[in-house]
N, C-alpha and C positions, 0 to 999 in steps of 0.2 A: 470583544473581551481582549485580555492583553494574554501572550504567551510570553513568559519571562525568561529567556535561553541563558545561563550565565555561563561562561567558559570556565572552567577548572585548568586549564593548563595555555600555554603561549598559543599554541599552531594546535587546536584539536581538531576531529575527524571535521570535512565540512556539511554542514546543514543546508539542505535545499530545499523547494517546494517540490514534492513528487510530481515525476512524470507520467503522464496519462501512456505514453507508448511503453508497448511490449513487444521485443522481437519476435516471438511466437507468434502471436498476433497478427505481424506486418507481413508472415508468409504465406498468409492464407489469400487467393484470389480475389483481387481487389479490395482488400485489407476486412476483410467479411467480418471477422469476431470485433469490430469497433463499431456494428449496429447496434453490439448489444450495450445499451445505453447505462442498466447496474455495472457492468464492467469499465465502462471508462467513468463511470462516478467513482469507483474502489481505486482504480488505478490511482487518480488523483487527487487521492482524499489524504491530506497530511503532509507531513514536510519527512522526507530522507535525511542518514547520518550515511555519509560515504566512506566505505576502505580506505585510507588512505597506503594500503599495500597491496602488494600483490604475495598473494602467500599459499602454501597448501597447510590442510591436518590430516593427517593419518593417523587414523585408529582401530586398533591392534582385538579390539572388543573388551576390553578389559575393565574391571570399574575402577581403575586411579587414575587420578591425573596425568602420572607418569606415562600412562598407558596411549595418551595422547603426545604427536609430534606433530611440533609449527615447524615450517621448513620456510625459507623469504631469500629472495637472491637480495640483499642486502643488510641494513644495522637489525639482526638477529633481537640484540638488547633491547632496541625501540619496538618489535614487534611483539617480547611479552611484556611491554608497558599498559599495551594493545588490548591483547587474546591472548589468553590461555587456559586452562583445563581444570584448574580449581574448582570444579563444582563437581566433576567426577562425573562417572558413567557413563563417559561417552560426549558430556554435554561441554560445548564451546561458548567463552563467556568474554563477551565484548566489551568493552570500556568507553563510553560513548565518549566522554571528556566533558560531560556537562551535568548542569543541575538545573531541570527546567522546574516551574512555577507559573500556575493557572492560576486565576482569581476564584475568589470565593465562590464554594458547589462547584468547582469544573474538577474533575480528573487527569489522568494523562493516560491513553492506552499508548500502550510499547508492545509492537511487534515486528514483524519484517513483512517487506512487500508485498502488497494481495498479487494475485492473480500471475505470479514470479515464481516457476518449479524452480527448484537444485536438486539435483539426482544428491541421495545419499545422505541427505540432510533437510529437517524441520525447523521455521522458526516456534520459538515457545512465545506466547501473548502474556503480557501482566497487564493491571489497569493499577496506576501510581496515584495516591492520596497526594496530590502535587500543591491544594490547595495550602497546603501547612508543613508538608515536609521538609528539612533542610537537609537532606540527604540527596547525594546521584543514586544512581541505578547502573543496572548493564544489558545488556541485551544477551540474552543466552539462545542456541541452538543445539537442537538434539539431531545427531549423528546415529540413522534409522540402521547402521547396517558395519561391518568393519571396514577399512577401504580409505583412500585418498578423496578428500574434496578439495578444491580450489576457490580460492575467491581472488576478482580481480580488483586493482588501483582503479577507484571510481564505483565502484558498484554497492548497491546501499545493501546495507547489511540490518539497518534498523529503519523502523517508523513509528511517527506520533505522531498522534493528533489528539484534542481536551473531548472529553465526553460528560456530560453532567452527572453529577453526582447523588446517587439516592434516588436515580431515574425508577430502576426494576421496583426497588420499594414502595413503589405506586402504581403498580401495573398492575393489573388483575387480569389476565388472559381469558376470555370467553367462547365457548364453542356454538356455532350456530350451524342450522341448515342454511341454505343459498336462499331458499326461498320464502325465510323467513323475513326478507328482505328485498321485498320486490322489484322498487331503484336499481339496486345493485344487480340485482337479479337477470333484469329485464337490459341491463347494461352490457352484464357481462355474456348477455343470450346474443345477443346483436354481436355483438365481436367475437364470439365462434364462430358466429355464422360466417361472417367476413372473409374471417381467416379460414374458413372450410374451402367457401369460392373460387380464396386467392389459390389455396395450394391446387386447388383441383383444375384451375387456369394455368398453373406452373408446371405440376406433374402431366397437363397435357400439351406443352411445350406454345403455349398462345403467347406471340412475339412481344407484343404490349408488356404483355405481365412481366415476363421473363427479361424484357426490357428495363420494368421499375423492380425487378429486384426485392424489394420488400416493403411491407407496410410500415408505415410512418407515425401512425396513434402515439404511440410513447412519447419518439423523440420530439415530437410537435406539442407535445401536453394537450393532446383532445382524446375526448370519446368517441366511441365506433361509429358514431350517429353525425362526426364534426364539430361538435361543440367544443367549445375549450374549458379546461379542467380550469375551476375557483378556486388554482393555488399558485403558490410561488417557483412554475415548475423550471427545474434547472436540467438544461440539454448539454451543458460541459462545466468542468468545474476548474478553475483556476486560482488556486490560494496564492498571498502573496511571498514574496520573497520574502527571508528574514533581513533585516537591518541591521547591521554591524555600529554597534552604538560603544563602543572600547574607544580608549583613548586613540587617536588618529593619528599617531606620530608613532605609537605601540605598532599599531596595527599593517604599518604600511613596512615594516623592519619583517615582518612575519613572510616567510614563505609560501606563495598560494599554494593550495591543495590540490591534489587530481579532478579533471572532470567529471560532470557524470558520464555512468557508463554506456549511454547512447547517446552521445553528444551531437547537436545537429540535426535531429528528427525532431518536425514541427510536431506539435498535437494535434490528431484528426481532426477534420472537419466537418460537425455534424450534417449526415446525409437528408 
């Protein structure tokens, strides 16, 4: 499908593919939370919009806008072109500088980084009728508490990615027993059991085990039994870059942007 990025202004924030790494992540022992394989799917599900400042907001707790202050060690004016506090209550309302467009049935979720804390602040999720709208959007965040937060040049402050449209209104959620369902059942009986083994070989310190570390099922797309899963199973996920398609003569006058905010850390490599 096509995602359609249009720029609203000369030099807006820049647009990347998200990154699968998270500093968090990278300081754990032998980079341990990058097994968990729904984690580096979220990580890298969608394309980032970058700060291009480095700036703080302080807020006082108060519900006006006033109530809120951008502080920016530089063009103060450029930064509430940016962000500022017009939505009240606390809440921080970003200006991405674009107007994206999905094709027909796609939406557009907008949120901020999965699996990315910031002390002191939330992002807020919308999901945008992007198939037909000709309007932007903003990215907004709620400031949980009074207090300074900081955001740095480079660091994504938004994310998108298309979701189909009028999915849930075809979903019927159903509840069953386990073993109304034998297959599954019988599947899912074999890989506890596994996993009983494995830990009971780990928590009694057996070199082998403790050697490999972890079991493998998920990230290899098999069942407990070795077979492989009859689907299209994905172990990393890499979207592509967006394509700078503005005139070439515009585009090369324009000042580049800040990096992202972990520049230089490859993407793990599936264990």
């Amino acid at each position: 499908m096509n995602l359609k990025i249009y720029a609203l202004v000369p030099s807006p924030p820049r647009i990347v593919r998200a990154q699968a790494t998270r500093d968090w992540m990278d300081q754990f022992p032998a980079r341990h939370p990058y097994r968990c394989l729904p984690l580096d799917i979220a990580n890298a599900y969608g394309w980032d919009i970058l700060s291009p400042y480095t700036f703080t907001v302080t807020w006082n707790g108060g519900p006006r806008a006033s109530d809120l202050l951008f502080q920016i060690d530089g063009d103060a004016t450029a930064l509430s072109q940016f962000v500022n506090g017009s939505f009240t209550h606390g809440i921080v309302t970003f200006h991405t500088g674009y107007l994206i467009r999905t094709d027909p049935e796609w939406h557009l979720a907008v949120t901020g980084p999965p699996n990315e804390a910031k002390d002191g602040i939330v992002p807020l999720t919308g999901i945008i009728e992007s198939d037909w709208l000709p309007y932007t959007f903003t990215m907004n965040w709620q400031l949980t508490r009074p207090g300074t937060v900081r955001f740095q040049a480079g660091e994504p402050f938004c994310r998108v990615f298309p979701v189909r449209a009028g999915l849930f209104e075809g979903v019927e959620p159903e509840l069953f027993s386990l073993d109304q369902d034998p297959d599954l059942n019988a599947q899912y009986q074999l890989w506890r059991a596994k996993r009983e083994e494995f830990m009971e070989r780990y928590r009694g310190r057996d070199q082998a085990t403790i050697k490999q570390g972890w079991q493998r099922f998920y990230f290899q797309g098999k069942y407990a039994d070795g077979t492989e899963a009859e689907v299209d199973h994905v172990s990393k996920l890499r979207v592509a870059e967006p394509r700078d398609l503005r005139d070439q003569a515009q585009v090369e006058d324009r000042p580049e942007g800040p990096p992202p905010s972990r520049p230089g850390k490859a993407d793990p490599p599936p264990e």
